[in-house]
LOVOKE-601655 format. One line per field, with one value per residue (C-alpha): y negated, z, x negated; residue in three letters; residue number from 1. Coordinates in nm, 3 decimals, padded with zeros to 5 digits. Last residue first. Layout:
v = [Y, ...]
w = [Z, ...]
u = [X, ...]
aa = [ala, ...]
i = [NUM, ...]
! end
This chain:
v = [-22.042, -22.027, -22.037, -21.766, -21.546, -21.558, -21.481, -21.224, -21.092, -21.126, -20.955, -20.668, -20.647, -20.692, -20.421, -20.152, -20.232, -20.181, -19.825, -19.762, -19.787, -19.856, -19.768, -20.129, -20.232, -20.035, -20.126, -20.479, -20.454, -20.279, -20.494, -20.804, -20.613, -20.538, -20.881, -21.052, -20.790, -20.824, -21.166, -21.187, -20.918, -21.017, -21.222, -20.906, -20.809, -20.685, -20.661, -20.290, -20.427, -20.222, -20.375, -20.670, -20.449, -20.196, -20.419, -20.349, -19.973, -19.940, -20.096, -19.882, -19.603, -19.730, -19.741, -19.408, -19.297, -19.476, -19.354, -18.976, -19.023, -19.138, -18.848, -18.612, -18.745, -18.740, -18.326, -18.263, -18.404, -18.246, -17.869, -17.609, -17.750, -17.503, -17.305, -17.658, -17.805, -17.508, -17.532, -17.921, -17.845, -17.613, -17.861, -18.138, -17.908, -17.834, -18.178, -18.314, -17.992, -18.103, -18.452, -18.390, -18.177, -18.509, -18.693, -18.412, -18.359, -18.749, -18.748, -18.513, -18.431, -18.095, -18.003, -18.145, -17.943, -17.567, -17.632, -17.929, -17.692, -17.385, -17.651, -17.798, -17.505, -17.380, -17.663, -17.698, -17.336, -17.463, -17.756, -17.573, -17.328, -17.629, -17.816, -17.505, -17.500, -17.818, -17.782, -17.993, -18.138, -18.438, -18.305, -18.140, -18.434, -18.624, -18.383, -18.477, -18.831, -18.801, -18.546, -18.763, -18.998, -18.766, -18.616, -18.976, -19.072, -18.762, -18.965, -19.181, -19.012, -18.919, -19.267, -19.421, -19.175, -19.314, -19.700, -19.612, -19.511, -19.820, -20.058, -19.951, -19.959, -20.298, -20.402, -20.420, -20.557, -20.930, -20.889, -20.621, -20.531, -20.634, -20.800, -20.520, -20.259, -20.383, -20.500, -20.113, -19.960, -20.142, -19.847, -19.632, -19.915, -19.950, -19.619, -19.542, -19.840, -19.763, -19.426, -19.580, -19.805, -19.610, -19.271, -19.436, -19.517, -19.206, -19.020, -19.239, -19.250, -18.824, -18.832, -19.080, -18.891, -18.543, -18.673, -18.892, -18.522, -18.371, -18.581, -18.397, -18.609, -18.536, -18.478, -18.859, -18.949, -18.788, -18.909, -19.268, -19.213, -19.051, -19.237, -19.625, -19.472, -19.274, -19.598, -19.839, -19.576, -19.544, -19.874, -20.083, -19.804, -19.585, -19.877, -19.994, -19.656, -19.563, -19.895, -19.724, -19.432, -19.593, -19.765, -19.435, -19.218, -19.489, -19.558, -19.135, -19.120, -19.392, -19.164, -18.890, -18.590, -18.370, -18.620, -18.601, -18.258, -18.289, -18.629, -18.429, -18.127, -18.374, -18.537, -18.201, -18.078, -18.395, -18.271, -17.886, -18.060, -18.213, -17.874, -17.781, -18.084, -18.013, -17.655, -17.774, -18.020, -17.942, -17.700, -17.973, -18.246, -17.986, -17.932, -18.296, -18.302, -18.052, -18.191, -17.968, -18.215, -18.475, -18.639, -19.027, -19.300, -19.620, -19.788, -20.041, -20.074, -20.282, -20.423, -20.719, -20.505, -20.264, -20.573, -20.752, -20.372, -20.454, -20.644, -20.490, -20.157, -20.275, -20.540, -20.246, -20.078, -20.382, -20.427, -20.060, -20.146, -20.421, -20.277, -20.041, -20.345, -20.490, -20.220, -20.283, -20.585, -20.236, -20.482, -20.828, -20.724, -21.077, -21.126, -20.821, -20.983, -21.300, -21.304, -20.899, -20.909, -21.184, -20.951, -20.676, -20.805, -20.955, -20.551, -20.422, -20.665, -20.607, -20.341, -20.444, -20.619, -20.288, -20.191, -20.556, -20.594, -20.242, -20.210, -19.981, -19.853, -19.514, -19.802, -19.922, -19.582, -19.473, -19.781, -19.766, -19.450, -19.545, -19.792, -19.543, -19.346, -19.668, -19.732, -19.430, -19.336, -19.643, -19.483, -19.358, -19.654, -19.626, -19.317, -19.321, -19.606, -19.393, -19.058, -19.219, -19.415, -19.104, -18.957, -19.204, -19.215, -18.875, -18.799, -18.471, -18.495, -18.663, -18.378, -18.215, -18.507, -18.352, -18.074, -18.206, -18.526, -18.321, -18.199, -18.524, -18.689, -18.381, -18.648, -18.893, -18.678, -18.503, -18.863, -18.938, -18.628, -18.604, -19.021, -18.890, -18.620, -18.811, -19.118, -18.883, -18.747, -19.054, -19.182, -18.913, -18.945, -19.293, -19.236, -18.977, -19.199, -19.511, -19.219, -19.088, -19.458, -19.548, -19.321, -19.018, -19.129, -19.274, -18.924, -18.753, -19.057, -18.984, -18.662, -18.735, -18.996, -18.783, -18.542, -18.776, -18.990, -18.714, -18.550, -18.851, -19.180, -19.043, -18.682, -18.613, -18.990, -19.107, -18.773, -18.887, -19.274, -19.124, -18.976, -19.181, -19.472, -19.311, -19.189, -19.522, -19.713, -19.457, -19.495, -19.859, -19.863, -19.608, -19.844, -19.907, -20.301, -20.389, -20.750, -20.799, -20.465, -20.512, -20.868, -20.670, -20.443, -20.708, -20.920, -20.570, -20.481, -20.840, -20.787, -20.435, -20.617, -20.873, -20.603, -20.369, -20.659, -20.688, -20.315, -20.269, -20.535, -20.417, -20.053, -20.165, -20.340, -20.078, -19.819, -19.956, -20.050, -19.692, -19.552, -19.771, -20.092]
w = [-00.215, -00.332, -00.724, -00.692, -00.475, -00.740, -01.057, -00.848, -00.823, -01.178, -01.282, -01.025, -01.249, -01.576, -01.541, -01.341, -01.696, -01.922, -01.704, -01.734, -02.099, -02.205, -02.574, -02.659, -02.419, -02.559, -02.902, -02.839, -02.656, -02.905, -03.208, -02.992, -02.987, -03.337, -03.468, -03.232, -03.327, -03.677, -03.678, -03.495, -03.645, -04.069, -04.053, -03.981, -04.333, -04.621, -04.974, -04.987, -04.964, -04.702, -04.372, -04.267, -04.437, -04.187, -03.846, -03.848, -03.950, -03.665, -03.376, -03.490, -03.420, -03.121, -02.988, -03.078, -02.907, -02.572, -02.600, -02.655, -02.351, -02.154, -02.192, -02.144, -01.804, -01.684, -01.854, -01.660, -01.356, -01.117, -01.101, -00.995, -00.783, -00.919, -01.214, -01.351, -01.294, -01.439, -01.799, -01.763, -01.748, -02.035, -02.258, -02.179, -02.255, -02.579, -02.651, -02.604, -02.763, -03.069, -03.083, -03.003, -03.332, -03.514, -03.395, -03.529, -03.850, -03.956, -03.889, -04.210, -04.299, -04.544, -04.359, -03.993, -04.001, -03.931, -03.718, -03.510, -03.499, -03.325, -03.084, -02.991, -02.949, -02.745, -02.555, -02.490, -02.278, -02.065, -01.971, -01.892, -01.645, -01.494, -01.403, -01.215, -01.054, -00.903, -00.634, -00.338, -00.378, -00.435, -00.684, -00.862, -00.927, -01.056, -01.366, -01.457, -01.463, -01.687, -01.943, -01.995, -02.151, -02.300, -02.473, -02.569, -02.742, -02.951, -03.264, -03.162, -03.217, -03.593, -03.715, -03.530, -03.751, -04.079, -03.941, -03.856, -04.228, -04.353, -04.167, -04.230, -04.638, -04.540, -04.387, -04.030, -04.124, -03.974, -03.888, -03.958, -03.572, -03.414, -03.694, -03.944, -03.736, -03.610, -03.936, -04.093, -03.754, -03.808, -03.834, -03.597, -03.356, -03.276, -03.301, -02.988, -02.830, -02.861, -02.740, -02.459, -02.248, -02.217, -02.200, -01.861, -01.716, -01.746, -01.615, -01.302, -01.226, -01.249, -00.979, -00.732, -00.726, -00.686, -00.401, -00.223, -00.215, -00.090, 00.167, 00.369, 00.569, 00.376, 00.019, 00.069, 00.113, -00.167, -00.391, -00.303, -00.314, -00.660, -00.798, -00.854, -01.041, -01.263, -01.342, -01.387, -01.594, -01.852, -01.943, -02.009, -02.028, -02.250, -02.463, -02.484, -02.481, -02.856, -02.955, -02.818, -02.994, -03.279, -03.295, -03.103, -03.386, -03.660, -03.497, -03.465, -03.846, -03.931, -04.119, -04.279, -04.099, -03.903, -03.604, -03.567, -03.521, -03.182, -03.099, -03.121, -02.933, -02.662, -02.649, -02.608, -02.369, -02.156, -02.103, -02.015, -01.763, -01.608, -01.528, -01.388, -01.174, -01.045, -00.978, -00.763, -00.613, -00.408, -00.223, -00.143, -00.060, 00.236, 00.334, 00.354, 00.567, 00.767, 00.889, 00.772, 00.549, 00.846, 00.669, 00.742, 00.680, 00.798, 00.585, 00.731, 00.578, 00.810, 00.521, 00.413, 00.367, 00.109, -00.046, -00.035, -00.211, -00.501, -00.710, -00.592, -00.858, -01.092, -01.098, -01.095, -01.405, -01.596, -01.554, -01.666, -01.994, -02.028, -02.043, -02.335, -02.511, -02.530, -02.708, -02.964, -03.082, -03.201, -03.378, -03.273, -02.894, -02.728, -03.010, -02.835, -02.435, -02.527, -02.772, -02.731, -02.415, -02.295, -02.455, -02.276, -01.953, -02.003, -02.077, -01.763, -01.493, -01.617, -01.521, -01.157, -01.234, -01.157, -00.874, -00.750, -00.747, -00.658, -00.271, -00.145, 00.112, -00.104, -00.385, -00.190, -00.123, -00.430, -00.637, -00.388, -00.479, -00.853, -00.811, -00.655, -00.983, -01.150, -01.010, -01.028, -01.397, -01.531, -01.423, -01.765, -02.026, -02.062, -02.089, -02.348, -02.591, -02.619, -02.674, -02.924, -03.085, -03.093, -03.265, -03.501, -03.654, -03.647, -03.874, -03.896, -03.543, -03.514, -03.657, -03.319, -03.136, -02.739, -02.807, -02.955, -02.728, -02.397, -02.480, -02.593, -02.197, -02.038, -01.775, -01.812, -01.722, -01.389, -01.270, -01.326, -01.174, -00.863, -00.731, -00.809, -00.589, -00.264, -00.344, -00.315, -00.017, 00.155, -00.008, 00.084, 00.461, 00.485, 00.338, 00.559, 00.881, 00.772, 00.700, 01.097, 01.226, 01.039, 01.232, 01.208, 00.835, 00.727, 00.738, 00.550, 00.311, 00.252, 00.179, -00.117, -00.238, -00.255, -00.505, -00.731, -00.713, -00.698, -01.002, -01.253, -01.187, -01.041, -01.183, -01.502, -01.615, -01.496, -01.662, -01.968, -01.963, -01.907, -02.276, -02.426, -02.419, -02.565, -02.856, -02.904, -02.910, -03.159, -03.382, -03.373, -03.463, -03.788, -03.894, -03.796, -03.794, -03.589, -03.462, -03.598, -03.470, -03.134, -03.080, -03.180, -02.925, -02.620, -02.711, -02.724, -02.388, -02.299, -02.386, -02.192, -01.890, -01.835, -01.920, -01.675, -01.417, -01.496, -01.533, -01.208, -01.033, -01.207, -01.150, -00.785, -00.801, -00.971, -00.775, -00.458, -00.687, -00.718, -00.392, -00.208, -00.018]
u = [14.860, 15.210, 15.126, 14.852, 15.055, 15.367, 15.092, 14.951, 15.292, 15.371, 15.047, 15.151, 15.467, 15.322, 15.135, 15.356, 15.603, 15.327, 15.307, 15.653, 15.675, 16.034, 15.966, 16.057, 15.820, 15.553, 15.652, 15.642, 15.253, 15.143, 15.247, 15.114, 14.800, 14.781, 14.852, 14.585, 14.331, 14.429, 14.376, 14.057, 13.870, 13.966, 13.646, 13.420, 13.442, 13.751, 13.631, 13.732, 14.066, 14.289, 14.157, 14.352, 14.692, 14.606, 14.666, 15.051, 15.009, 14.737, 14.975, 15.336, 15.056, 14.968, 15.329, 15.394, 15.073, 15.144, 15.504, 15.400, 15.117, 15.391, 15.592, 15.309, 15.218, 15.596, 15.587, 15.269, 15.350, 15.142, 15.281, 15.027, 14.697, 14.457, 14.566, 14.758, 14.377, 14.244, 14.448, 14.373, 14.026, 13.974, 14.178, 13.978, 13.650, 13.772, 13.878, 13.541, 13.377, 13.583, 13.469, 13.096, 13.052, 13.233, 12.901, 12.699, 12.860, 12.854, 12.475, 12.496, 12.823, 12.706, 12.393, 12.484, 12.876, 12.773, 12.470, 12.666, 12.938, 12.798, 12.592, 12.922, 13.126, 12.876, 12.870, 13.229, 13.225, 12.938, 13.128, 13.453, 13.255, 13.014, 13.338, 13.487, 13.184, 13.197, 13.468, 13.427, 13.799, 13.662, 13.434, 13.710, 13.941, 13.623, 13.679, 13.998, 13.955, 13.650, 13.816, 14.091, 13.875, 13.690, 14.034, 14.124, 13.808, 13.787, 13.844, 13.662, 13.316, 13.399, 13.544, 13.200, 13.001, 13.147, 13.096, 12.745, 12.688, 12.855, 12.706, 12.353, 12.500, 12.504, 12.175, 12.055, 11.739, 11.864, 12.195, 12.494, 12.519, 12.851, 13.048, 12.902, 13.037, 13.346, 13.452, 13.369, 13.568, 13.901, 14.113, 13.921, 13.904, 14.260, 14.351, 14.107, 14.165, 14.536, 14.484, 14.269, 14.455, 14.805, 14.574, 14.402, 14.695, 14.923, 14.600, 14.549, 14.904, 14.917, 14.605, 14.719, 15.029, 14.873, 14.703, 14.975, 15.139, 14.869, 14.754, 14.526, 14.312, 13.981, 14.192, 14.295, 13.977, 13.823, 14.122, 14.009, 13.662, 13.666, 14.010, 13.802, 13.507, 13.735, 13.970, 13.682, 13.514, 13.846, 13.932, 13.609, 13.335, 13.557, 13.708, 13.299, 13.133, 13.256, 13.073, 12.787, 12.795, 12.852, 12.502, 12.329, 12.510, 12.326, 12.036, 11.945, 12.049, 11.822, 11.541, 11.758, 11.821, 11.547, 11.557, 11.963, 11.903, 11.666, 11.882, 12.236, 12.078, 11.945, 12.252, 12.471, 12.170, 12.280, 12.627, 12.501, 12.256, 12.612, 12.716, 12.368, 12.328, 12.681, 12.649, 12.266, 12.472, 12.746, 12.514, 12.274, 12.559, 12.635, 12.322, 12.294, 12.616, 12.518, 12.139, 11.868, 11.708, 11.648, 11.353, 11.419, 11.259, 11.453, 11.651, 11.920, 12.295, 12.501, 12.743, 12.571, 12.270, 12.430, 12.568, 12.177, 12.073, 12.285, 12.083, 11.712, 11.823, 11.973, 11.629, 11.398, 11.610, 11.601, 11.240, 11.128, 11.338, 11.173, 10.861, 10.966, 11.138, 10.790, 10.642, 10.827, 10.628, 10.397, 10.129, 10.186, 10.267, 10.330, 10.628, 10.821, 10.782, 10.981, 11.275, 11.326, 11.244, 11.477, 11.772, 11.624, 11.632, 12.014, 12.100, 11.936, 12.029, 12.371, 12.398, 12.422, 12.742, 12.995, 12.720, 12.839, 13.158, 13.323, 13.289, 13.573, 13.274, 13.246, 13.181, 12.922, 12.708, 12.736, 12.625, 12.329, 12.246, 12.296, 12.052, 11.809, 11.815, 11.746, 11.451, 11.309, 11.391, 11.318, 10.917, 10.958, 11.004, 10.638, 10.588, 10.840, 10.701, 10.372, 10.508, 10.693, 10.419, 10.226, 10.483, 10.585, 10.224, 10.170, 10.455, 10.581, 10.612, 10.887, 11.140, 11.055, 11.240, 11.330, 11.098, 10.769, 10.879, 10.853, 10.502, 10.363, 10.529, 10.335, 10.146, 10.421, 10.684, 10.477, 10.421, 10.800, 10.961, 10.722, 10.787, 11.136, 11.178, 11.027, 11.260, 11.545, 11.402, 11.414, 11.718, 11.928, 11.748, 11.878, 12.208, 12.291, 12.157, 12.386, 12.708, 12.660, 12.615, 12.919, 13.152, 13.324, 13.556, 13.187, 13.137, 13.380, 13.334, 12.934, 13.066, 13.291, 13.063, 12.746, 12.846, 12.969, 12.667, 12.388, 12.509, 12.561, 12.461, 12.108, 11.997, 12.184, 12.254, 11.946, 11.740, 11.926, 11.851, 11.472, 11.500, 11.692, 11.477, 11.206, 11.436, 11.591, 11.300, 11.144, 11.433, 11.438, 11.119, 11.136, 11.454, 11.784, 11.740, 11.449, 11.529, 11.850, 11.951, 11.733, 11.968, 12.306, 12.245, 12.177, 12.430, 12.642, 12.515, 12.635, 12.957, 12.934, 12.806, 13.110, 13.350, 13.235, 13.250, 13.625, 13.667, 13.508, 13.719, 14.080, 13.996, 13.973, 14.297, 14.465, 14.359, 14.490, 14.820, 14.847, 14.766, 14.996, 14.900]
aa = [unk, unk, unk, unk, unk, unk, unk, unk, unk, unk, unk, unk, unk, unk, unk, unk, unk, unk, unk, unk, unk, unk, unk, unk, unk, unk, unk, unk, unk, unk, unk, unk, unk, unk, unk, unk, unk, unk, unk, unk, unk, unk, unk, unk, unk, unk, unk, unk, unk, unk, unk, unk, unk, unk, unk, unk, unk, unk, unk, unk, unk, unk, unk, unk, unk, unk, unk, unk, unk, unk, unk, unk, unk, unk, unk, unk, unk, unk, unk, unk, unk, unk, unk, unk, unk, unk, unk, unk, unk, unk, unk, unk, unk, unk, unk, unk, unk, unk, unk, unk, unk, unk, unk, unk, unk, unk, unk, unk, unk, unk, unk, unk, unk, unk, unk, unk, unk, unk, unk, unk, unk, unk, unk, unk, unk, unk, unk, unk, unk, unk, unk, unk, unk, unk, unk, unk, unk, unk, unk, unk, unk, unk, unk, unk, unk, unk, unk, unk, unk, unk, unk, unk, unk, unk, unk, unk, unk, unk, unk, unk, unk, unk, unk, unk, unk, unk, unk, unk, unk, unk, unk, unk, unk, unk, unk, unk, unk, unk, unk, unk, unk, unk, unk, unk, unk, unk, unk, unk, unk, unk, unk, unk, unk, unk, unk, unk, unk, unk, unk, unk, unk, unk, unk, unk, unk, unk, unk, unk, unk, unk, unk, unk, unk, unk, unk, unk, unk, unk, unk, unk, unk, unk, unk, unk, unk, unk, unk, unk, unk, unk, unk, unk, unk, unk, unk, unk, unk, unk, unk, unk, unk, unk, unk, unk, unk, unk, unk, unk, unk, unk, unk, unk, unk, unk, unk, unk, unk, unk, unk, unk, unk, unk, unk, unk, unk, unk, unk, unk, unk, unk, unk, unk, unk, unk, unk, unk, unk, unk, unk, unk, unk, unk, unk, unk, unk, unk, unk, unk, unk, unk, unk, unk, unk, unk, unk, unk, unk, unk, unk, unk, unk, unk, unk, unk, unk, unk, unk, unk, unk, unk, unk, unk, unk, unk, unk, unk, unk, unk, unk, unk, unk, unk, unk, unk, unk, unk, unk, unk, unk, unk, unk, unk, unk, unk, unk, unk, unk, unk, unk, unk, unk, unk, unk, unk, unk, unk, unk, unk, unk, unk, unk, unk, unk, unk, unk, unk, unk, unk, unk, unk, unk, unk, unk, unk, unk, unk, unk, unk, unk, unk, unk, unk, unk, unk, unk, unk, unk, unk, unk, unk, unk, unk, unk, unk, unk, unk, unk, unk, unk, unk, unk, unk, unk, unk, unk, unk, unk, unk, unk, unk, unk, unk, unk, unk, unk, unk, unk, unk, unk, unk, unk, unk, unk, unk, unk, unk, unk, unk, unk, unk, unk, unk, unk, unk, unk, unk, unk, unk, unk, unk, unk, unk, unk, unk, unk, unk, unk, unk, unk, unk, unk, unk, unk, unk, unk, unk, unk, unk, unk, unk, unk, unk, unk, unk, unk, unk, unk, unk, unk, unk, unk, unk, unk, unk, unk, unk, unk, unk, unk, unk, unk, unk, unk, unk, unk, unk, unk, unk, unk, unk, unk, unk, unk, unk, unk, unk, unk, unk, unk, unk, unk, unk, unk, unk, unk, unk, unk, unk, unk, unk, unk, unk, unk, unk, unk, unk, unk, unk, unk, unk, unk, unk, unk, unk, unk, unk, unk]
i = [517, 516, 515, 514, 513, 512, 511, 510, 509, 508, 507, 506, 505, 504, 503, 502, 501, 500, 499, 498, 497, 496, 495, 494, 493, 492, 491, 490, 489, 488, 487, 486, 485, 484, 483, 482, 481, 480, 479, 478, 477, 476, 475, 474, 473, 472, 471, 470, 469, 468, 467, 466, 465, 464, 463, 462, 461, 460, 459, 458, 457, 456, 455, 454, 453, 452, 451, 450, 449, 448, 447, 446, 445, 444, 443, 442, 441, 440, 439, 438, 437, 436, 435, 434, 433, 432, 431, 430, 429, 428, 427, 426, 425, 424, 423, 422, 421, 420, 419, 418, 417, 416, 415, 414, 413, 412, 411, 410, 409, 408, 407, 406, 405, 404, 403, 402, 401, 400, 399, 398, 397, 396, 395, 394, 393, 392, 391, 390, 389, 388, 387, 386, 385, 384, 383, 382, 381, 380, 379, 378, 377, 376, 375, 374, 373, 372, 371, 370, 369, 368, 367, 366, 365, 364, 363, 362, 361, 360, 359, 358, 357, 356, 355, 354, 353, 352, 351, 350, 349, 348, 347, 346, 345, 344, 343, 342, 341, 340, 339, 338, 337, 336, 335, 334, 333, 332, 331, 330, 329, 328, 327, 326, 325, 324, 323, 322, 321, 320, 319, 318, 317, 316, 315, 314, 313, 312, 311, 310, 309, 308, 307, 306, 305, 304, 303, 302, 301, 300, 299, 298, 297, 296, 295, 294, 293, 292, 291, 290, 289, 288, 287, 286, 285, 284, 283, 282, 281, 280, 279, 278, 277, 276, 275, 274, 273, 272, 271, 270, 269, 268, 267, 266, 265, 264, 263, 262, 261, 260, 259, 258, 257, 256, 255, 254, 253, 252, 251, 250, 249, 248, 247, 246, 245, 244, 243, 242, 241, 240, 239, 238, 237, 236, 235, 234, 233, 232, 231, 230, 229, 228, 227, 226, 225, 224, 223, 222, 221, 220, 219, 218, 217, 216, 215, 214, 213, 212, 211, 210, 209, 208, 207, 206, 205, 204, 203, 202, 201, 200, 199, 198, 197, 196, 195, 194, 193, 192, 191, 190, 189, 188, 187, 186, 185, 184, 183, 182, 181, 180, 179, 178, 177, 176, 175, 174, 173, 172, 171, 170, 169, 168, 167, 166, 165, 164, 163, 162, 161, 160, 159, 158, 157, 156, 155, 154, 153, 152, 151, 150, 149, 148, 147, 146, 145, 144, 143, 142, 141, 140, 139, 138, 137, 136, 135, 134, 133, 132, 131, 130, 129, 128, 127, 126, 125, 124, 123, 122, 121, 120, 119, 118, 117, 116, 115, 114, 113, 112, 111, 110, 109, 108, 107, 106, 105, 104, 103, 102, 101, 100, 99, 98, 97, 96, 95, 94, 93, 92, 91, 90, 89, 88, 87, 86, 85, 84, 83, 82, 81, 80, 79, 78, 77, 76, 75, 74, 73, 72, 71, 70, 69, 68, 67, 66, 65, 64, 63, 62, 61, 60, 59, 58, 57, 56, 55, 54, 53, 52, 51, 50, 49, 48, 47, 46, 45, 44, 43, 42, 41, 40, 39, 38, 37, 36, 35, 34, 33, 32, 31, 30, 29, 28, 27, 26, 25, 24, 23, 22, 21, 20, 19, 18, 17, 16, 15, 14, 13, 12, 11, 10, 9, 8, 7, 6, 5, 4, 3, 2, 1]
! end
């Protein structure tokens, strides 16, 4: 099987399982909206619930995964004994590290809140219940941390399934918590999304450890620090933690800000900044998730050539899915809004304001997109500084224009703020990808984009005329999403697009299998 259709197929699993958790991620959004609307709870929730999501993001899913999977291939590659005993002592000291991180949080949890949300404190009420809510949702950060681990350790075994379903855990948790634990607490029924929270992350967590069995995975304690290969992850880490630490000081700026505007400004970015997720979670994580251990092997034995390949077809693929998302959704943002979240106290005018921030965030949804192939490039060649460079470089632009643009675009400023750093850093690491590995096929790569951009835009004229009256609500979805996709899909063929050509074709021959078996 070639590196493409390889890819492909484990793209296709991810994005299918992907798919199956975002949808319910949305249940599960659209139940707290109903339930708490964008108000002084929601905020809270969303503040405590940030903060332990971040140190996941930095610490588990983020650092330790993609600088684990390149090495935990180079020794799977020598034997599976070798990659069992890695994973054993990883997890070992991992567990070690994190037993510190959460009782230290929770002990200085009123510290951490007068920086994370200083606007909060104004009001005693909403910080105590925020310091209150987050040490609760804390020990998340354990659990989930060693659910990543495990999502490392299968998908470096071509396993996709399961860590792609293990989120789910989290999302159908919450759902039941808002409809069973949150009535239990009469006074703060908040409280019980806090718990659930913890629950979710447990459950991520005891999901995929029957796959890690299944495939000869035993843990045994293990303390062998000093061994190469978790020397190695060591010194691929600490520039890694520190490059994706820039990332999470973006969010932290944006919630620190965010808390000084109007009450239901932190909703409103987290509202759109999770429909922003859904094209990016969908289309463009599958594809990252499925290059890193293929690219990493392919840079262990050498293969250049398939390499660069693997690399260009990953790009060309990921812009043909998201530039239409992108156009897509910034057209018909106000219906998407109000379809996904306008229950209950989510009012209106809620709509409104999370539709305005949603227009900002995608705007930059190709250049992140873009941004998360590049970068996994790096880390499989062992390179994470290069990362750390571009990364710092995009958060200075974003803190200089969240300062300029907050007072005059309010929440608006912030999420537009994270637009241009997006395609700042983009830019940064194409310009030391070309430095790095020369000629990849920038002018094939730019071709497509062209096509996949022409096309979309022939898409958002067609679906327009559902949106143009100001009267215009969720109803007008269906149609215009069915009108705008056939529009794509024409002008993409029209254009001669090579990648919906590679589509069709492998969903011919799985069409031809299907009908033979």
């Amino acid at each position: 099987m070639s590196s493409q259709k390889h890819v492909t197929k484990a793209a296709g699993v991810v994005g299918l399982a992907t798919m199956v958790t975002r949808i319910l991620g949305y249940l599960r959004d659209m139940v707290i909206a109903t339930a708490f609307g964008a108000r002084m709870e929601a905020d809270v929730f969303f503040v405590a619930f940030r903060i332990p999501n971040m140190l996941r993001r930095f610490l588990g899913e983020g650092a330790l995964t993609v600088t684990f999977i390149p090495v935990f291939v180079e020794e799977h590659q020598q034997g599976e004994e070798r990659a069992w005993k890695l994973t054993n002592t990883v997890m070992t000291l991992l567990m070690m590290l994190l037993t510190a991180i959460v009782i230290l949080g929770m002990v200085f949890m009123p510290a951490i809140i007068k920086v994370i949300a200083p606007g909060f404190d104004s009001n005693p009420e909403k910080f105590a219940l925020t310091v209150s809510l987050t040490r609760l949702c804390f020990p998340y950060v354990f659990f989930i941390s060693l659910a990543a681990l495990a999502t490392g350790v299968l998908n470096s075994l071509q396993h996709f399934l399961a860590p792609g379903l293990a989120p789910a855990m989290l999302n159908v948790t919450l759902i039941a918590a808002v409809f069973w634990l949150c009535p239990l607490f009469k006074n703060q029924p908040v409280t019980g999304l806090a718990i659930g929270v913890v629950a979710g992350g447990m459950l991520q967590w005891l999901f995929q450890v029957p796959s890690m069995v299944k495939r000869g995975f035993r843990y045994r304690v293990s303390f062998d620090y000093k061994s190469p290969a978790v020397q190695k992850i060591g010194k691929l880490l600490l520039p890694t933690l520190f490059g994706l630490a820039i990332h999470q000081i973006t969010v932290f700026i944006n919630t620190l800000l965010a808390s000084y505007l109007q009450e239901g400004s932190v909703s409103y970015l987290y509202y759109a900044n999770r429909v922003q997720e859904f094209p990016l979670g969908i289309f463009c994580m599958p594809v990252a998730t499925a290059v890193l251990p293929t690219m990493s092997a392919q840079a262990a034995k050498g293969e250049h050539d398939q390499f660069l390949d693997t690399l260009s077809f990953a790009l060309r693929m990921v812009q043909f899915v998201t530039i239409p998302a992108m156009i897509g959704t910034i057209v018909l943002r106000v219906p998407i809004t109000a379809a996904l979240f306008e229950y209950g106290r989510f009012t209106p005018a809620d709509t409104q304001a999370t539709a305005q921030a949603l227009l900002c965030y995608m705007l930059g949804l190709s250049a992140i997109a873009a941004s998360r192939i590049i970068v996994p490039v790096f880390y499989s060649l062992k390179d994470t500084e290069t990362p750390v460079k571009c990364a710092v470089a995009a958060l200075i632009l974003s803190i200089v224009s969240s300062l300029i643009l907050m007072k005059p675009m309010q929440h608006n400023g912030l999420a537009l703020a994270s637009t241009l750093a997006a395609f700042c850093n983009m830019l940064l690491l194409i310009y030391a990808l070309r430095k790095r590995l020369g000629p990849i096929g920038w002018r094939t790569i730019g071709i497509s984009t062209g096509k996949s951009a022409l096309a979309s835009a022939i898409m958002g004229l067609c679906c327009w005329p559902f949106i143009a009256p100001a009267y215009a609500h969720e109803w007008v979805l269906i149609p215009a999403i069915g009108v705008g996709a056939a529009a794509f899909i024409i002008s993409a063929w029209l254009l001669k697009s090579d990648e919906l050509v590679f589509f069709t074709d492998m969903v011919a021959q799985r069409l031809k299998r299907f009908k033979r078996a």
